[in-house]
C-alpha positions in Angstrom: 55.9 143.8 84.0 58.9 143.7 82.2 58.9 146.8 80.8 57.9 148.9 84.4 61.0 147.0 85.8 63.7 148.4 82.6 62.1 152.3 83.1 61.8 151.8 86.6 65.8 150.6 87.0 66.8 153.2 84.2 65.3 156.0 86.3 68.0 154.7 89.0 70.7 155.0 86.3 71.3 151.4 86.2 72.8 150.9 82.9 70.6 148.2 80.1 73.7 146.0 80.9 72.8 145.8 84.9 69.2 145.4 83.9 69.3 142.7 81.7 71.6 140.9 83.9 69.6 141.1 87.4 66.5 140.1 85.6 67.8 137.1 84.0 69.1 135.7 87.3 65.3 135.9 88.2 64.0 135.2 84.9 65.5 132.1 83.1 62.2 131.4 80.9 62.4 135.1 80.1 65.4 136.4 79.0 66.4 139.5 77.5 69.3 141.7 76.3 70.9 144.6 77.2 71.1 145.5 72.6 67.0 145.0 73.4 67.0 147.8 76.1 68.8 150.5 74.1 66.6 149.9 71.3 63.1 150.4 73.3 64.7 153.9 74.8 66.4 155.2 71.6 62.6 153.9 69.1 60.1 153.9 72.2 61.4 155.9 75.2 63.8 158.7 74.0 63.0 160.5 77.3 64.9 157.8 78.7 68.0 158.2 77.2 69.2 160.7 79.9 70.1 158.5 82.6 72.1 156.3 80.2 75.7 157.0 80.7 76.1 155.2 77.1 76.0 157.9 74.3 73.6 157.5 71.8 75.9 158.2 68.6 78.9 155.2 70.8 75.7 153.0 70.8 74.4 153.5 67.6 77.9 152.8 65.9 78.4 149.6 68.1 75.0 148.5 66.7 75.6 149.1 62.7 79.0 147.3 63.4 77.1 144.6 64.7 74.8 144.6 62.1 77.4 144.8 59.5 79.4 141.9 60.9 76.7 140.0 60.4 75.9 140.9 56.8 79.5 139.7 56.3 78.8 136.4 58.0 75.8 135.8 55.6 78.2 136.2 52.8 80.7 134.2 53.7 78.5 131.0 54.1 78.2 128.5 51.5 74.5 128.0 50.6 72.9 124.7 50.1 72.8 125.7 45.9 76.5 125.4 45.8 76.6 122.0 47.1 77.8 119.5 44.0 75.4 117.1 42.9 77.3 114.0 44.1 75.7 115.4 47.7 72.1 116.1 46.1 71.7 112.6 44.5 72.8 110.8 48.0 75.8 109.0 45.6 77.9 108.5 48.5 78.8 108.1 52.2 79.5 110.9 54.4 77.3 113.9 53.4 75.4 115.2 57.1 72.9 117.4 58.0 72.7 118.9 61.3 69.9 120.7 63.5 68.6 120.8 67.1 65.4 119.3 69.0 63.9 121.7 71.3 62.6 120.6 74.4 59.7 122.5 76.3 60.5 125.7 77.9 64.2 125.7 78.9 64.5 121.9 79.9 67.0 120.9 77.2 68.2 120.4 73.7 68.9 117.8 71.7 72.1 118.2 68.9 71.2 115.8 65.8 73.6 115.1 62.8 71.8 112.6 60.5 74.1 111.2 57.3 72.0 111.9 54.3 72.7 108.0 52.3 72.3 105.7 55.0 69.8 107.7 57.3 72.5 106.9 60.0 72.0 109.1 63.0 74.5 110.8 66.0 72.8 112.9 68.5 73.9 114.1 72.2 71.8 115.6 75.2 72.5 119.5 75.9 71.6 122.0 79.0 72.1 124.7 76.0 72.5 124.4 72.2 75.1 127.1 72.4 77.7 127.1 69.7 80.5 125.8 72.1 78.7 123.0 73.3 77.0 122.0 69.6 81.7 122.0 68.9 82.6 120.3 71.2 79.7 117.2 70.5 80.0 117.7 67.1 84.3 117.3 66.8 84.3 114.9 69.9 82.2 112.3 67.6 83.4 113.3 64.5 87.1 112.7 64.8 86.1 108.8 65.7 84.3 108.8 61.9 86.6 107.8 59.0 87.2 110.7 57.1 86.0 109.3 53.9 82.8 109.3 55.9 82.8 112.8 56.8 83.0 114.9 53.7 80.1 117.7 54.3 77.9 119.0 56.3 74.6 121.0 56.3 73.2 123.1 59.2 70.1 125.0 59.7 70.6 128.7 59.9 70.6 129.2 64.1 73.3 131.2 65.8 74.0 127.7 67.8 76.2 127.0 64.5 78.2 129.7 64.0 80.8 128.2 64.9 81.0 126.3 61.8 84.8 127.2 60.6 86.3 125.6 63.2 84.5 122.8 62.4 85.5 123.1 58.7 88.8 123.4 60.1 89.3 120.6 62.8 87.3 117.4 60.9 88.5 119.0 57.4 84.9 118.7 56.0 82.9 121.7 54.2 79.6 123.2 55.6 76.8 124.7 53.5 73.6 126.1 55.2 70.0 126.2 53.9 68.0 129.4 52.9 66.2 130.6 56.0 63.3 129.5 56.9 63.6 126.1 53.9 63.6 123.5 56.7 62.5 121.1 54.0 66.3 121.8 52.4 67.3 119.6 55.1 64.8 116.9 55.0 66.9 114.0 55.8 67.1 115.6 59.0 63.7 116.6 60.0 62.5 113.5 58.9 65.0 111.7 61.3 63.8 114.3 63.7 60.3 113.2 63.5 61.0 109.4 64.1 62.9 110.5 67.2 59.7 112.8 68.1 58.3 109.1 68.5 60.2 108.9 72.0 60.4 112.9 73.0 57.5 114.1 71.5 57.0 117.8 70.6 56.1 120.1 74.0 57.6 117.5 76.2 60.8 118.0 78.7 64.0 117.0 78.7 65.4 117.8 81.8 65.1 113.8 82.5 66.7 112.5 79.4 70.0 110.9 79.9 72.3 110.3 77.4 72.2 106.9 78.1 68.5 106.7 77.6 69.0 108.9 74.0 71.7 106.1 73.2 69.3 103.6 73.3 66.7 105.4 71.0 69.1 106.1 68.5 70.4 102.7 68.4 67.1 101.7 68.0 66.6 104.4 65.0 70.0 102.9 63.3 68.8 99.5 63.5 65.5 100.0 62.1 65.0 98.9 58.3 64.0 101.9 56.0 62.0 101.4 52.7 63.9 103.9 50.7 67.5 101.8 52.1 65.1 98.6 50.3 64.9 97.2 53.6 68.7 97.6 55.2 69.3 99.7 58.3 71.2 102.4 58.9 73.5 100.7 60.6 74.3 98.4 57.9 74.7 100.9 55.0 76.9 103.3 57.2 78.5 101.1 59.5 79.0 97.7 57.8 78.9 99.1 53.7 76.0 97.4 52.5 75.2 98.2 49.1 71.7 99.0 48.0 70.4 97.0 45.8 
């Protein structure tokens, strides 16, 4: 269906651009780009390509750019082996991890940040987990945590946290990412994921879910005694300095 719709709207010069916008309004679930049109005339449909008004050499230069650009942006982040071993061995307070809980279909995200001694979680409600709204949750609740307790931070590897400088930047803390596809590099996180898959478990909604209603499952995720904390909560080792003992 999709694809009759692109040829068919080509064949009335609309450019990939107008495609991809008019069947998005109509198509939230699914989406598609205009980068995604040009690459299915130019591999698939080269008989296409003349009732583009784009050339194919302008496109094709736009799209190595792109493609370079992001080469560059894989080199310039820190991976997860550079971190010192301070954060590896847990050794102190105010080493993160963050990552996003999906909800079915397009009803919702949910932004996590878990601190990797104390287990202690943060975590907001989201239409989108675009990069602009994962910023502004992330340096909203950030800049009310003691700086001594916000030191690092490691991400997954989605686009929703590319913008991961200014956060460097604004809260003054350093980010590493893991290797793609090694969610287990982050396991403090997706462990705390799973315990808060107890109250939005996987395939369900989130259009209903307040962020009231998250605040109380998180508090009761904080408050809960962990074995590995010998028996403390969250709470108390991040919040009140318990020591471990």
């Amino acid at each position: 269906k999709l694809k009759e719709y692109v040829v068919r709207k080509l064949k009335k010069y609309w450019s990939p651009e107008q495609i991809a916008g008019r069947w998005n309004r109509n198509h939230q679930s699914e989406r598609i780009g205009k980068d995604t049109i040009y690459k299915f005339v130019y591999e698939k449909r080269k008989d296409l390509v003349k009732y583009l008004r784009r050339q194919k050499n302008k496109y094709r230069a736009r799209y190595g750019t792109r493609i370079r650009e992001k080469q560059r942006e894989l080199e310039r982040k820190r991976r997860i082996d550079q971190r010192p071993e301070v954060i590896n061995t847990r050794a102190r307070l105010g080493d993160w991890e963050g990552d996003t809980v999906r909800g079915k279909g397009m009803s919702g995200h949910i932004i996590t940040y878990v601190e990797r001694k104390s287990g202690y979680l943060v975590a907001s409600k989201v239409e989108q987990a675009t990069m602009e709204n994962i910023n502004a949750f992330t340096l909203e609740k950030f800049k009310r945590i003691p700086k001594e307790k916000r030191r690092s931070m490691t991400y997954d590897n989605g686009s929703e946290f590319s913008g991961y400088d200014i956060i460097e930047e604004q809260l003054g803390l350093t980010a590493y990412f893991a290797f793609p596809y090694h969610s287990w590099e982050r396991g403090t996180n997706e462990n705390t994921n799973g315990l808060l898959r107890q109250f939005y478990p996987k395939k369900s909604r989130l259009d209903t879910v307040t962020q009231e209603h998250l605040n109380k499952n998180v508090s009761l995720l904080n408050h809960r005694p962990r074995k590995r904390l010998n028996y403390l909560t969250p709470h108390e080792i991040f919040k009140k300095n318990c020591v471990l003992e």
